[in-house]
PDB file of N, H, CA, C and O in Angstrom:
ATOM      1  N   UNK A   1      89.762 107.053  99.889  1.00  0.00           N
ATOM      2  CA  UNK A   1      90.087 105.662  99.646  1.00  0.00           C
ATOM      3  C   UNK A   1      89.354 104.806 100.659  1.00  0.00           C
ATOM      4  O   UNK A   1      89.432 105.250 101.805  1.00  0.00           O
ATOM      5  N   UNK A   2      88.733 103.802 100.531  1.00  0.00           N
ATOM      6  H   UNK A   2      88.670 103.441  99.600  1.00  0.00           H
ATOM      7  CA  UNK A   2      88.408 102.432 101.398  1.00  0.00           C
ATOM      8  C   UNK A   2      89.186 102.074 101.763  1.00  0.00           C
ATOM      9  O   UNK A   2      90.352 102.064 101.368  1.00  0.00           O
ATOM     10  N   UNK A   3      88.696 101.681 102.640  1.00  0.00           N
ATOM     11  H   UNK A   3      87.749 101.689 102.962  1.00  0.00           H
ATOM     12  CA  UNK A   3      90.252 100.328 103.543  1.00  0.00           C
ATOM     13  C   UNK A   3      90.163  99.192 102.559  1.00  0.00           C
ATOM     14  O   UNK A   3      91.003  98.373 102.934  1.00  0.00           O
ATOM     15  N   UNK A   4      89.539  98.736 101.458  1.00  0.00           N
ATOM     16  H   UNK A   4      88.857  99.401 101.154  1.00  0.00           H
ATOM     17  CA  UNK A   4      89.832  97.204 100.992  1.00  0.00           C
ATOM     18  C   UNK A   4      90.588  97.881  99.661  1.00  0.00           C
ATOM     19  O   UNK A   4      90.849  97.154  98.702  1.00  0.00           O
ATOM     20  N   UNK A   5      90.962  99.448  99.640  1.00  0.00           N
ATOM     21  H   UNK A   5      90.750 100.038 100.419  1.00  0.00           H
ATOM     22  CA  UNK A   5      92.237  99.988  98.828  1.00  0.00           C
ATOM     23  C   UNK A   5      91.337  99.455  97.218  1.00  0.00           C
ATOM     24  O   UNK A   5      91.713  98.615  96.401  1.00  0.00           O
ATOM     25  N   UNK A   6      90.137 100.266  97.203  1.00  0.00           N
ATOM     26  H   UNK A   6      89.832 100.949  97.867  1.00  0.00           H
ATOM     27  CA  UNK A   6      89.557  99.496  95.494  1.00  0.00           C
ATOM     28  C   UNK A   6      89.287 100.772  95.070  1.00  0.00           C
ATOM     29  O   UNK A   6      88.507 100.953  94.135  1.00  0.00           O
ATOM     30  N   UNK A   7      89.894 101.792  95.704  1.00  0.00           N
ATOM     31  H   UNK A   7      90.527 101.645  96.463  1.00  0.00           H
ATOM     32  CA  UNK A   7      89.746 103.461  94.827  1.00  0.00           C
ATOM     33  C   UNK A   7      90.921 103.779  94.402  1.00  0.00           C
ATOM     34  O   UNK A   7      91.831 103.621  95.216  1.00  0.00           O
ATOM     35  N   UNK A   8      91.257 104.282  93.116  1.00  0.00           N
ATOM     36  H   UNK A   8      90.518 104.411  92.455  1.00  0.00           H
ATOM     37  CA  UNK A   8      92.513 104.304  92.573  1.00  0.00           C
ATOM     38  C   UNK A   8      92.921 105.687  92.381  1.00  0.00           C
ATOM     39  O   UNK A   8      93.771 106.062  91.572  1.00  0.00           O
ATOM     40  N   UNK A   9      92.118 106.571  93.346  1.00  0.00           N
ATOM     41  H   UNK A   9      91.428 106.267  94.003  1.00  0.00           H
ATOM     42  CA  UNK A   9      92.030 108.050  93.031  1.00  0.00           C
ATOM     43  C   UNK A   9      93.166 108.829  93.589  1.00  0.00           C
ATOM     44  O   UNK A   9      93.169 109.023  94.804  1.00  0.00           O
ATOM     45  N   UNK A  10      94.310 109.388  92.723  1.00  0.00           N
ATOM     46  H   UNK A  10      94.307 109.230  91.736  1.00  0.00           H
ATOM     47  CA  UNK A  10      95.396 110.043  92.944  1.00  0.00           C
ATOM     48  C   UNK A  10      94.993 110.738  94.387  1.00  0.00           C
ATOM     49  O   UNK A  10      93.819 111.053  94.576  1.00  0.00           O
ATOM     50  N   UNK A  11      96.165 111.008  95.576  1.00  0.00           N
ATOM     51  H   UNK A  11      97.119 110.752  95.423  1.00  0.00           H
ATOM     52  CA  UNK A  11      95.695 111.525  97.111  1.00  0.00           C
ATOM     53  C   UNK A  11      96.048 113.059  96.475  1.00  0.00           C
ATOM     54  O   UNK A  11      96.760 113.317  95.505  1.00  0.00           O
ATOM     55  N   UNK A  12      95.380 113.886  97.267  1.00  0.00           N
ATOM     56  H   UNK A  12      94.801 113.676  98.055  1.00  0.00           H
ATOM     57  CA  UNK A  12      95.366 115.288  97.055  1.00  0.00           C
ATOM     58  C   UNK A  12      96.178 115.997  98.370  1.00  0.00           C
ATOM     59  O   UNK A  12      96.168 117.227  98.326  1.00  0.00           O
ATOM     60  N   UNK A  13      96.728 115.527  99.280  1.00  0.00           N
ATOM     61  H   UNK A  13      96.736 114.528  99.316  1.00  0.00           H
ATOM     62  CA  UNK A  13      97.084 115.473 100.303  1.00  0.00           C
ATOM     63  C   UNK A  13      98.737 114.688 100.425  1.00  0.00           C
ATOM     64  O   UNK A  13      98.895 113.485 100.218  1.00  0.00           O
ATOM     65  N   UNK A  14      99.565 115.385 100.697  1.00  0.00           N
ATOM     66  H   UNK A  14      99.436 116.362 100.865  1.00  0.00           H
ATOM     67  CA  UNK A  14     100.528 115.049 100.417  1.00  0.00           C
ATOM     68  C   UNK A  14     101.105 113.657 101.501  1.00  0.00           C
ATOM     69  O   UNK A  14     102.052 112.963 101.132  1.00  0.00           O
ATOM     70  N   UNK A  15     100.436 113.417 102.746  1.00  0.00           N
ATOM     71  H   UNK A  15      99.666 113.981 103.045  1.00  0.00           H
ATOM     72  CA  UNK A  15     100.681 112.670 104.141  1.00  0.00           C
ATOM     73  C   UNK A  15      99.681 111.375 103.712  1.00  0.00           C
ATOM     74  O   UNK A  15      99.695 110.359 104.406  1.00  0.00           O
ATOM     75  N   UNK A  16      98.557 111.513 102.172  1.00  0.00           N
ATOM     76  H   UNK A  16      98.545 112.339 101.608  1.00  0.00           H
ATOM     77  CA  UNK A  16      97.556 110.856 102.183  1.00  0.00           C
ATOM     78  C   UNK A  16      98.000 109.006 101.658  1.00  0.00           C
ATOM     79  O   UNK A  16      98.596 108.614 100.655  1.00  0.00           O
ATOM     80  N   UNK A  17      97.455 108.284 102.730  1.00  0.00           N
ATOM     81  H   UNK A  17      96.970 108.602 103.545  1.00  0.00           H
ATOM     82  CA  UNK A  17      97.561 106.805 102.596  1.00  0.00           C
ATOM     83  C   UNK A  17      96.937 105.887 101.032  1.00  0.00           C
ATOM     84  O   UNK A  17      95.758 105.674 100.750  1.00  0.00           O
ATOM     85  N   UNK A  18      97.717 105.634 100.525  1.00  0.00           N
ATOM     86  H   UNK A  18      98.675 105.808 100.754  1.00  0.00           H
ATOM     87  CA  UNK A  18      97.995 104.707  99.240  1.00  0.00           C
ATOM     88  C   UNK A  18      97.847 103.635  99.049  1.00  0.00           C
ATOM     89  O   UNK A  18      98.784 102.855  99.220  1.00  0.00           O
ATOM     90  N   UNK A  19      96.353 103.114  98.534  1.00  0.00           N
ATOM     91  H   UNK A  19      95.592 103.748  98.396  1.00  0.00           H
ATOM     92  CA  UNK A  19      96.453 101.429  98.063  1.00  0.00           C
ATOM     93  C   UNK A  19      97.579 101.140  97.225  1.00  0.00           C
ATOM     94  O   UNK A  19      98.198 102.060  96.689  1.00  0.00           O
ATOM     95  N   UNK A  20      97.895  99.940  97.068  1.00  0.00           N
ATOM     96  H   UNK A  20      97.392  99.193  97.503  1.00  0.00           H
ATOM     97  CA  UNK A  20      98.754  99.581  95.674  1.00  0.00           C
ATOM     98  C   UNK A  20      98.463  99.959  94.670  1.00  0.00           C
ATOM     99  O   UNK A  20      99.233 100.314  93.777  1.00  0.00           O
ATOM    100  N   UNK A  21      97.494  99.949  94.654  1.00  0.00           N
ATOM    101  H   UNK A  21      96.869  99.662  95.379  1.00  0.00           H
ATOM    102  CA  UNK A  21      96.632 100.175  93.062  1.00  0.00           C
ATOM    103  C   UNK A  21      96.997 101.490  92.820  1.00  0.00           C
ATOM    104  O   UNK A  21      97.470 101.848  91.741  1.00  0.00           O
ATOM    105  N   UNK A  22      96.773 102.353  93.919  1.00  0.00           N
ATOM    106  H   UNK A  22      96.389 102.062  94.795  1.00  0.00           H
ATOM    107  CA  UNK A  22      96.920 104.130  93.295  1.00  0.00           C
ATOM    108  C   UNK A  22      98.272 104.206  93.070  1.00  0.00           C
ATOM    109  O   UNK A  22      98.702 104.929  92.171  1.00  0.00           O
ATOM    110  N   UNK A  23      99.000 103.554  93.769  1.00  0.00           N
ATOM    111  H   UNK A  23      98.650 102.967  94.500  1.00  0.00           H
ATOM    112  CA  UNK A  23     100.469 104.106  94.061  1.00  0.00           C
ATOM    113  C   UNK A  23     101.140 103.724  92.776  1.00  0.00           C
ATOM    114  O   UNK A  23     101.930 104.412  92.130  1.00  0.00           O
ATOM    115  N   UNK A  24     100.792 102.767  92.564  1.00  0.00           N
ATOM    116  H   UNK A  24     100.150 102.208  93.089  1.00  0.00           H
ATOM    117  CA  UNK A  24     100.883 102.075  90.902  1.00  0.00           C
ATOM    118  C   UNK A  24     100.574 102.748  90.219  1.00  0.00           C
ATOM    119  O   UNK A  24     101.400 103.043  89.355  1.00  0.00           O
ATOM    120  N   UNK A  25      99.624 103.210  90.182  1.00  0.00           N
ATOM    121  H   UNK A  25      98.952 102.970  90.883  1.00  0.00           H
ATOM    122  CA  UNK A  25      99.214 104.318  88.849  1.00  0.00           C
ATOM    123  C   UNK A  25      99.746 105.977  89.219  1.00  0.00           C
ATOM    124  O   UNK A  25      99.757 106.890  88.393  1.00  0.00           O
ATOM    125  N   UNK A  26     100.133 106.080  90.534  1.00  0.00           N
ATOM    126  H   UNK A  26     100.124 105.338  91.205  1.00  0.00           H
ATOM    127  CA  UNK A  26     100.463 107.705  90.834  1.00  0.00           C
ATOM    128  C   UNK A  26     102.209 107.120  89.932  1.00  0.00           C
ATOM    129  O   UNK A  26     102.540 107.831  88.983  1.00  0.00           O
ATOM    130  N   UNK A  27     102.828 106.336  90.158  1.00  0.00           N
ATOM    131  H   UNK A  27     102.559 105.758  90.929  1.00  0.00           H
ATOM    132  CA  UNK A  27     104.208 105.999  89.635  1.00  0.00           C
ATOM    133  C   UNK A  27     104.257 105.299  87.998  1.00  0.00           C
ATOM    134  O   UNK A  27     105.101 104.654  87.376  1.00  0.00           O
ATOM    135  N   UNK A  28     103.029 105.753  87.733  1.00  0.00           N
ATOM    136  H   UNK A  28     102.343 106.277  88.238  1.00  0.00           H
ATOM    137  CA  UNK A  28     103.310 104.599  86.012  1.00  0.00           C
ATOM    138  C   UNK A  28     103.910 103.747  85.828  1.00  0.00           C
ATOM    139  O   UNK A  28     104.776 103.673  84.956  1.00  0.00           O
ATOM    140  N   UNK A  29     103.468 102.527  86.929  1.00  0.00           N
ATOM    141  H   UNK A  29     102.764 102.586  87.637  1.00  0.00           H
ATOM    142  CA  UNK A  29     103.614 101.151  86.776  1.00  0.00           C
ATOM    143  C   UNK A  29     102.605 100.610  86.978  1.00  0.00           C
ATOM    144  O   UNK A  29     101.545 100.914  87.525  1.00  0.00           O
ATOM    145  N   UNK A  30     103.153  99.438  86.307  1.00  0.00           N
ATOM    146  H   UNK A  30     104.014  99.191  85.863  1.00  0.00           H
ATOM    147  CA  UNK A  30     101.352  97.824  87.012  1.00  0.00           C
ATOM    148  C   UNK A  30     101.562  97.483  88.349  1.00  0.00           C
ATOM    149  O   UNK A  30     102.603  97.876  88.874  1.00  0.00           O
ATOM    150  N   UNK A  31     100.876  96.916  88.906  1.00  0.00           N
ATOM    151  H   UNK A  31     100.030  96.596  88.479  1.00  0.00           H
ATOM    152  CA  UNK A  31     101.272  96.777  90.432  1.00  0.00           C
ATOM    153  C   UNK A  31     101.793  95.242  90.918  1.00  0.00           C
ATOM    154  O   UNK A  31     101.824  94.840  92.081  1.00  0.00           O
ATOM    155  N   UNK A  32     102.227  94.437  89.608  1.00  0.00           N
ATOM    156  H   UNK A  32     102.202  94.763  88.663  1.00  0.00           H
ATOM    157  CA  UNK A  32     103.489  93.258  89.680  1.00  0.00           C
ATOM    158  C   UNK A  32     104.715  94.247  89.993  1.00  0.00           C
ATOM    159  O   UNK A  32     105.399  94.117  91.008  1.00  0.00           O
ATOM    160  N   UNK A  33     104.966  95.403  88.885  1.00  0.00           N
ATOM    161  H   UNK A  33     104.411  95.509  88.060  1.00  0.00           H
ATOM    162  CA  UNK A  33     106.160  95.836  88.693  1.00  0.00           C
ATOM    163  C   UNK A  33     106.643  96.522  90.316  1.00  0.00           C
ATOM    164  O   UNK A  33     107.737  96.373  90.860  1.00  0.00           O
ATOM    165  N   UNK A  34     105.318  97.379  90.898  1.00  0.00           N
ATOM    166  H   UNK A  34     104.429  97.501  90.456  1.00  0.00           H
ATOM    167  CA  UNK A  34     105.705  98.052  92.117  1.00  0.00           C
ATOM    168  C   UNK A  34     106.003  96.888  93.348  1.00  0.00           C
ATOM    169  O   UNK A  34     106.846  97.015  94.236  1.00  0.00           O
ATOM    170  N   UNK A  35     105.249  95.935  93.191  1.00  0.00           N
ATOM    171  H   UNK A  35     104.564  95.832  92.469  1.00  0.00           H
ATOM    172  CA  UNK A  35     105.738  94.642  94.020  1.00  0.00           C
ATOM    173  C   UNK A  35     107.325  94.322  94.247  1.00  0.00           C
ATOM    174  O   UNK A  35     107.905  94.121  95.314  1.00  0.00           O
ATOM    175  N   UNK A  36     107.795  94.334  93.054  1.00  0.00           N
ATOM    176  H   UNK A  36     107.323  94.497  92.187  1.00  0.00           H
ATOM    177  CA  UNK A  36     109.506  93.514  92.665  1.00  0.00           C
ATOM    178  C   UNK A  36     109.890  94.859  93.348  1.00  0.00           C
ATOM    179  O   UNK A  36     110.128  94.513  94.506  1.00  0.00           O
ATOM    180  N   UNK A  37     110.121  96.476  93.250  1.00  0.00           N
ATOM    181  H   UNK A  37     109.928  96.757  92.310  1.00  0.00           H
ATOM    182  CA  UNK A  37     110.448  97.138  93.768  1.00  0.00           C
ATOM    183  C   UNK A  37     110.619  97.674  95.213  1.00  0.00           C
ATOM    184  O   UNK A  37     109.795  97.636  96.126  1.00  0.00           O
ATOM    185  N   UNK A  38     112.094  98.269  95.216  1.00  0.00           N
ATOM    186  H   UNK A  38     112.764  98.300  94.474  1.00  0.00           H
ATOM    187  CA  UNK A  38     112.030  98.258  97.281  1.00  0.00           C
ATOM    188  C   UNK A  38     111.693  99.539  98.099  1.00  0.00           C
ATOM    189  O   UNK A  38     112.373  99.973  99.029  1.00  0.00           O
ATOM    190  N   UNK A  39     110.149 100.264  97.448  1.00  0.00           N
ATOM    191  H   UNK A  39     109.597  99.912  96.693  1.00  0.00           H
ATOM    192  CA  UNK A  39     109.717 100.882  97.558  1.00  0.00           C
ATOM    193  C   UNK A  39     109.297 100.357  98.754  1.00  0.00           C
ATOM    194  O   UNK A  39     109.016  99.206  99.089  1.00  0.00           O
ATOM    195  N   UNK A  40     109.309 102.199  99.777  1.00  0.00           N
ATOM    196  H   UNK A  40     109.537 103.134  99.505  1.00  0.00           H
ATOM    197  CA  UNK A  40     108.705 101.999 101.187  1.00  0.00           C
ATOM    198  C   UNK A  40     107.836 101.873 101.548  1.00  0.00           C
ATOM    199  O   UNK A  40     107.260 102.948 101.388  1.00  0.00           O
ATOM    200  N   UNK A  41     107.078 101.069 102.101  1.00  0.00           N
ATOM    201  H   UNK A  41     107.546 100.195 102.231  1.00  0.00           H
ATOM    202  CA  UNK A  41     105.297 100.655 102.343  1.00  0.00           C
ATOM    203  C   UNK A  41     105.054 100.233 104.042  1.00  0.00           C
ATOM    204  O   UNK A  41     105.867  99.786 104.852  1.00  0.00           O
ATOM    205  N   UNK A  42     104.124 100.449 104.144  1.00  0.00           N
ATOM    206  H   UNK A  42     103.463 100.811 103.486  1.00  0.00           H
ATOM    207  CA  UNK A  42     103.220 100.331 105.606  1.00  0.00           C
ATOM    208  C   UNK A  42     102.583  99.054 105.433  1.00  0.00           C
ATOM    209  O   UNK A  42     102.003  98.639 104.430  1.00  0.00           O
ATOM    210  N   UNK A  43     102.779  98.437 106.630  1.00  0.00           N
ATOM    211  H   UNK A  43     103.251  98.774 107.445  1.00  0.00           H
ATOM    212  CA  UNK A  43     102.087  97.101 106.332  1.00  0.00           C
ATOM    213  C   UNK A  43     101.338  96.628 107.483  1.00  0.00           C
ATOM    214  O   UNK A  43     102.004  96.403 108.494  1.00  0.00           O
ATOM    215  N   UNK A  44      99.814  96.389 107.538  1.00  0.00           N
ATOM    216  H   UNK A  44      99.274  96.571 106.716  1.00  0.00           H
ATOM    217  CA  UNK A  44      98.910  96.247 108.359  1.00  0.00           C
ATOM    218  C   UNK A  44      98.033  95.236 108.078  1.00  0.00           C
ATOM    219  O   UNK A  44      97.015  95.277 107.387  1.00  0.00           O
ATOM    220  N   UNK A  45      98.744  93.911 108.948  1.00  0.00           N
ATOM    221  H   UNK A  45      99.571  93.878 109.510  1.00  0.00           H
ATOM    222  CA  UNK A  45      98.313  92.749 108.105  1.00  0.00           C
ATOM    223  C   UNK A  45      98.812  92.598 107.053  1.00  0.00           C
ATOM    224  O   UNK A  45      99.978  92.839 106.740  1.00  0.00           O
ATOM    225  N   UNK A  46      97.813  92.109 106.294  1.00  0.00           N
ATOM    226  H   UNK A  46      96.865  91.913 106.548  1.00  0.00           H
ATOM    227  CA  UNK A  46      97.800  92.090 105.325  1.00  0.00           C
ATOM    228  C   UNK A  46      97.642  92.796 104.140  1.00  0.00           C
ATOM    229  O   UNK A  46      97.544  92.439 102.966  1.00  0.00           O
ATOM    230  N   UNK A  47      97.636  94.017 104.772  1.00  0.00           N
ATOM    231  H   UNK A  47      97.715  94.307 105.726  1.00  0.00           H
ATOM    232  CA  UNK A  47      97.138  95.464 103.527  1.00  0.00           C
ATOM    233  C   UNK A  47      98.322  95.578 103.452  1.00  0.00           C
ATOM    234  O   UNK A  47      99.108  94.870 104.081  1.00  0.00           O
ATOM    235  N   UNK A  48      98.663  96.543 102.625  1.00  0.00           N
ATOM    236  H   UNK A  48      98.024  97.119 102.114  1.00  0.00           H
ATOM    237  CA  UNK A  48      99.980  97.198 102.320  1.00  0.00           C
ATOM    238  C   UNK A  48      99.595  98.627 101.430  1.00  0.00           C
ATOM    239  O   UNK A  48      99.102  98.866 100.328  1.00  0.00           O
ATOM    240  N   UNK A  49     100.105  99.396 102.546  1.00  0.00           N
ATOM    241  H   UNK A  49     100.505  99.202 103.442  1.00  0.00           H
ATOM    242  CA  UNK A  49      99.454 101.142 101.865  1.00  0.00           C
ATOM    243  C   UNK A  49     101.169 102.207 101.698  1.00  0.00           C
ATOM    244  O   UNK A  49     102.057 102.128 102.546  1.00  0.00           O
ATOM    245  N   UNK A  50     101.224 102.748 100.941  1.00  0.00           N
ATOM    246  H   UNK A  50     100.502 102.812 100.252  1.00  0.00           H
ATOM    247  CA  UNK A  50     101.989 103.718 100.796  1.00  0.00           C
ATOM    248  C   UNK A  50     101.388 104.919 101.051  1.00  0.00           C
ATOM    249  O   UNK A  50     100.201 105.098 100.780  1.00  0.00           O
ATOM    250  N   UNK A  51     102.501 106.277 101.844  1.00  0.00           N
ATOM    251  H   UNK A  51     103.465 106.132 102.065  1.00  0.00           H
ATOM    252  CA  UNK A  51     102.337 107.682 101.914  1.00  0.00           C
ATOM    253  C   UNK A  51     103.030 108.333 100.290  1.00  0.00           C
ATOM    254  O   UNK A  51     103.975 108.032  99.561  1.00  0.00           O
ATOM    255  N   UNK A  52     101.805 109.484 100.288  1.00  0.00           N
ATOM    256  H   UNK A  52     101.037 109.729 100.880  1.00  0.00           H
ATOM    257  CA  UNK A  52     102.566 110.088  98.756  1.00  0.00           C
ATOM    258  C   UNK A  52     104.263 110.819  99.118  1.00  0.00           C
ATOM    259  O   UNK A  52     105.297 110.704  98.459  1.00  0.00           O
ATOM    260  N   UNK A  53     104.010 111.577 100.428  1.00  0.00           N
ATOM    261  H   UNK A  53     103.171 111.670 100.963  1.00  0.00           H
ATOM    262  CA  UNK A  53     105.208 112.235 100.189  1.00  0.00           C
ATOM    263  C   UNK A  53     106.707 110.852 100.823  1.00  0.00           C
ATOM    264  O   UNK A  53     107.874 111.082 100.505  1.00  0.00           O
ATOM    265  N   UNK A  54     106.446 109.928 101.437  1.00  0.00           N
ATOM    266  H   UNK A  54     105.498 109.742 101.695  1.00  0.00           H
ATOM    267  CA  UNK A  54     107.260 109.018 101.514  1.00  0.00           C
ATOM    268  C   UNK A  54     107.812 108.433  99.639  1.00  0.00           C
ATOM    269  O   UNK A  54     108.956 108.391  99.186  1.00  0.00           O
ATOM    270  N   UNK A  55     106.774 108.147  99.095  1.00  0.00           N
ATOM    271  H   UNK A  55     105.845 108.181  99.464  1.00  0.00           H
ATOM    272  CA  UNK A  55     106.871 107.916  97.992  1.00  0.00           C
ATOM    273  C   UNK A  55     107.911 109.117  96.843  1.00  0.00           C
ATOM    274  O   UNK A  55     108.530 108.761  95.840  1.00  0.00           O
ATOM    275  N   UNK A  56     107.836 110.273  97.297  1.00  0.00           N
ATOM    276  H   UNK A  56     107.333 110.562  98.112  1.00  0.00           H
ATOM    277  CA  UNK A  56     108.262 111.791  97.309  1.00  0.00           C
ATOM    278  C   UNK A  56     109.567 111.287  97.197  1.00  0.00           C
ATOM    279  O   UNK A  56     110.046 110.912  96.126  1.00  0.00           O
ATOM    280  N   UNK A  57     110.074 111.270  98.127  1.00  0.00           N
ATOM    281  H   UNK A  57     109.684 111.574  98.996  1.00  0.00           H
ATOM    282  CA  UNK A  57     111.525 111.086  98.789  1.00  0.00           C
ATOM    283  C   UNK A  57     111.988 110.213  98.200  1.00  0.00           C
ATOM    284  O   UNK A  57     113.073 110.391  97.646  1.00  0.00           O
ATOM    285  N   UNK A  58     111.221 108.778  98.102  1.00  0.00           N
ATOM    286  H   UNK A  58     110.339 108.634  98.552  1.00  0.00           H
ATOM    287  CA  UNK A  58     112.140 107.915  97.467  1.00  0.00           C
ATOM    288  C   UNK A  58     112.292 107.937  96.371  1.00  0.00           C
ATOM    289  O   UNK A  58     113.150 107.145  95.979  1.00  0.00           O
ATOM    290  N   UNK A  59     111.565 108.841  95.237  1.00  0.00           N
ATOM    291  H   UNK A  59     110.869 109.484  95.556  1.00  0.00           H
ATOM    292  CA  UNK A  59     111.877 108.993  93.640  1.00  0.00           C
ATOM    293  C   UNK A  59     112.975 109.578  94.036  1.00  0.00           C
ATOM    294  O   UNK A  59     114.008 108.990  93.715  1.00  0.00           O
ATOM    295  N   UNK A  60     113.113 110.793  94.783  1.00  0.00           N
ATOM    296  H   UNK A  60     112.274 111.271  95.044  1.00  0.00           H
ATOM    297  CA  UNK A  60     114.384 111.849  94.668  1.00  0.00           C
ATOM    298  C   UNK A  60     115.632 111.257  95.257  1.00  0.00           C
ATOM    299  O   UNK A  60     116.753 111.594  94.875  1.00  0.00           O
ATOM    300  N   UNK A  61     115.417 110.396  96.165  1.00  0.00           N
ATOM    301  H   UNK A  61     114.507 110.123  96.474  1.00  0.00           H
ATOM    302  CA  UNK A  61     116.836 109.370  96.197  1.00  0.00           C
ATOM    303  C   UNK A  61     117.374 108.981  95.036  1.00  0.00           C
ATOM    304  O   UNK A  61     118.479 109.160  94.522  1.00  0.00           O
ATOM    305  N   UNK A  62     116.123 108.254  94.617  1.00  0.00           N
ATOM    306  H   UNK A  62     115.226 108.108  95.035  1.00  0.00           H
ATOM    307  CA  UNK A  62     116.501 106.902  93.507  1.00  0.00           C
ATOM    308  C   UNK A  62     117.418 108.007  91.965  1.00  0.00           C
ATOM    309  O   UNK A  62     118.293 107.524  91.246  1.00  0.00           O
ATOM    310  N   UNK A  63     116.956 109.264  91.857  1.00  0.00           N
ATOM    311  H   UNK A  63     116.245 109.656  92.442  1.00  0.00           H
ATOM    312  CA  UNK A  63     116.402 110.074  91.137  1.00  0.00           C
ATOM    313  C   UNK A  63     118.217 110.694  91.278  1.00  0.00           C
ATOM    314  O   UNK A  63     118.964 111.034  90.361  1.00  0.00           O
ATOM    315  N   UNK A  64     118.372 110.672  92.140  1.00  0.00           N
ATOM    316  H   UNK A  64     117.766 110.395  92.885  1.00  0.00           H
ATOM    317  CA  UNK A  64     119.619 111.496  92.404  1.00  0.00           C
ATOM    318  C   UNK A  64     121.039 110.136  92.174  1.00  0.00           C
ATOM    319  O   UNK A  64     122.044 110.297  91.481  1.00  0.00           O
ATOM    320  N   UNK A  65     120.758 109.134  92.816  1.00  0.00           N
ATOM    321  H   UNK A  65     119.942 109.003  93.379  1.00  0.00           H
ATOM    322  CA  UNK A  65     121.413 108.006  92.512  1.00  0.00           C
ATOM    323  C   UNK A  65     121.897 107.934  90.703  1.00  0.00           C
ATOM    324  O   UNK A  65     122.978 107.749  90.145  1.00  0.00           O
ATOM    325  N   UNK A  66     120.722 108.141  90.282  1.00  0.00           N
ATOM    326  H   UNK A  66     119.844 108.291  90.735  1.00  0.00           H
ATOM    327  CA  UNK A  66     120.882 107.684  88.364  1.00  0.00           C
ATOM    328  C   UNK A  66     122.100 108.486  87.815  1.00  0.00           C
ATOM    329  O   UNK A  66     122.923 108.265  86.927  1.00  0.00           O
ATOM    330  N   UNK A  67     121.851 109.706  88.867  1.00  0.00           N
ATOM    331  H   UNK A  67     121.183 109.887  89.588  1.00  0.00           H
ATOM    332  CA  UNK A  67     122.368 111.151  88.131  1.00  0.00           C
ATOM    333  C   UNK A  67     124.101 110.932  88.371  1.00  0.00           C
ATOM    334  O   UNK A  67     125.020 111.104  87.570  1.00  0.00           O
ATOM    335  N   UNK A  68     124.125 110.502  89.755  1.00  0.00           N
ATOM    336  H   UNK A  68     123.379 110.362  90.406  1.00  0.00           H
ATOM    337  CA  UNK A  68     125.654 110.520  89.694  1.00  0.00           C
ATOM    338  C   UNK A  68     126.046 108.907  89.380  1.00  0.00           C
ATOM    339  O   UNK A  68     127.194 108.509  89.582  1.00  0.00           O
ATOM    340  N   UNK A  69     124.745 107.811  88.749  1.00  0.00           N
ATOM    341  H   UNK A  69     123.813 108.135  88.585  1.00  0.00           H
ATOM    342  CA  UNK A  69     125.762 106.716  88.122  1.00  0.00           C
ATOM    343  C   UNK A  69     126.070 105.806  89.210  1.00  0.00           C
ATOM    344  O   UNK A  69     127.082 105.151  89.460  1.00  0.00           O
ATOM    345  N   UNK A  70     124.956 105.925  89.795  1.00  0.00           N
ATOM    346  H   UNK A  70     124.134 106.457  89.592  1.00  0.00           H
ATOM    347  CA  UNK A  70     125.102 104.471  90.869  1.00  0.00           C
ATOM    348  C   UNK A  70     123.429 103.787  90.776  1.00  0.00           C
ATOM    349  O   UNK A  70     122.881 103.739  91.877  1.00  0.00           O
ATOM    350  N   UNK A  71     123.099 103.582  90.309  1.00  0.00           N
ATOM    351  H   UNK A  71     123.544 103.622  89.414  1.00  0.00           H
ATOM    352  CA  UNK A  71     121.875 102.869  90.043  1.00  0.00           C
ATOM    353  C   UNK A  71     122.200 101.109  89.579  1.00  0.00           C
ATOM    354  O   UNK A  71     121.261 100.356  89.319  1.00  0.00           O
TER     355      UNK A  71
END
C-alpha cells in the first residue's frame, strides 16, 4: 500500500495497515458506509488506516453481540 492509501489490495499479513478504501472492500462496504461505523481506526493526521486483525476482533465482537440479541 502507499501512504496516500490509493492501493485497494486485500493485506496478506494479518498486523498489515489499511487504507479506507481496502478496508471497505476487505468488509463489503462503500467507504460512506465504513465512515458512519464505530469501527477501530488509527489516525495520523489526517490519514486514517485500519489493522486487518484489529478489524478481526471487531467483526467477532459485533458478530457475537447479534447472536445473543444485543445489537
Amino acid at each position: 500500500m502507499t501512504i496516500d492509501g490509493t492501493t485497494a489490495k486485500t493485506p496478506e499479513k494479518a498486523g498489515e495497515i489499511m487504507s479506507r478504501k481496502a478496508t471497505a472492500q476487505y468488509l463489503g462496504l462503500c467507504v460512506t458506509t465504513l465512515d458512519r461505523l464505530s469501527v477501530p481506526k488509527i489516525r495520523i493526521g489526517r490519514w486514517v488506516m485500519y489493522t486487518r486483525d484489529v478489524l478481526n476482533k471487531w467483526i467477532a465482537r459485533n458478530t457475537e453481540k447479534l447472536k445473543r440479541g444485543k445489537a
